[in-house]
C-alpha distance (Angstrom), angle and dihedral (degrees) to the residues before:
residue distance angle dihedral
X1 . . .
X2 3.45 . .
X3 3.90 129.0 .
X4 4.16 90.5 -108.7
X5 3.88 89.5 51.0
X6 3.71 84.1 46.4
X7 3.30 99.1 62.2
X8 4.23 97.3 25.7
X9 4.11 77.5 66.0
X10 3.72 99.3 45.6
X11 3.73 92.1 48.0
X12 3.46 94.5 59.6
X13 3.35 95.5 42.3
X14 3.66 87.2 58.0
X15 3.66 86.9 42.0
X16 4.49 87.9 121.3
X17 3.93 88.3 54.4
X18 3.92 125.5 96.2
X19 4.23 103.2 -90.4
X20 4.04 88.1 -117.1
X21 3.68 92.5 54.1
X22 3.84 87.0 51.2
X23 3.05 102.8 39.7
X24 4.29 86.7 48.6
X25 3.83 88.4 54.8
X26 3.91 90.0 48.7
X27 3.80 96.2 52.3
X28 4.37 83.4 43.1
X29 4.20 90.4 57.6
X30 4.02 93.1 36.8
X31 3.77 83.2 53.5
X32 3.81 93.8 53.3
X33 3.83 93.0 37.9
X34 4.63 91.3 53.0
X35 4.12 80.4 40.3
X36 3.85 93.7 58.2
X37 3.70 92.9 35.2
X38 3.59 87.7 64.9
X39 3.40 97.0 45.5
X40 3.60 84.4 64.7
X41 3.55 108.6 -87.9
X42 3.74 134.6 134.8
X43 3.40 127.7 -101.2
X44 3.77 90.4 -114.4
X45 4.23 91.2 33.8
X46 3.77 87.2 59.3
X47 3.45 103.6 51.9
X48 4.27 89.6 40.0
X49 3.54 79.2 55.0
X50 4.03 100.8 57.1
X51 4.39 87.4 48.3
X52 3.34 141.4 -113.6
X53 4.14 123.9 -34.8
X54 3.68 92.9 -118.8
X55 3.76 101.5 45.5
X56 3.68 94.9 48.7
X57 4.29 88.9 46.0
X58 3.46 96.5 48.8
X59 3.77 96.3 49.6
X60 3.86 94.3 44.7
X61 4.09 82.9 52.2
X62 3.55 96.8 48.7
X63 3.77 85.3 47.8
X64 4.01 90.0 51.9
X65 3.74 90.1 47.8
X66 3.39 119.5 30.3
X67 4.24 117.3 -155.6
């Protein structure tokens, strides 16, 4: 997956969120995804490396609104 796919899929999995909280998390992952790239990764490495879409939107929802 690449690092626009990435973040095309997280945004709409935050699609229920306020747009600045999304659009903080997106610039957060993008960060981590450039910071591995430079370490050397691949485009596709780096973003394996940060998880999976779903995992990382349902724990920033559950964070956002607690049970």
């Amino acid at each position: 997956m690449t690092k626009l796919s990435f973040l095309f899929a997280l945004r709409n999995k935050l699609s229920e969120l306020p747009p600045d909280e999304v659009e903080e998390h997106l610039r957060f992952y993008s960060e981590i995804i450039e910071d591995r790239m430079e370490e050397g990764l691949s485009e596709e490495a780096a973003v394996e490396a940060v998880g999976s879409v779903e995992e990382i939107a349902a724990q920033i929802n559950a964070e956002i609104s607690p049970n």
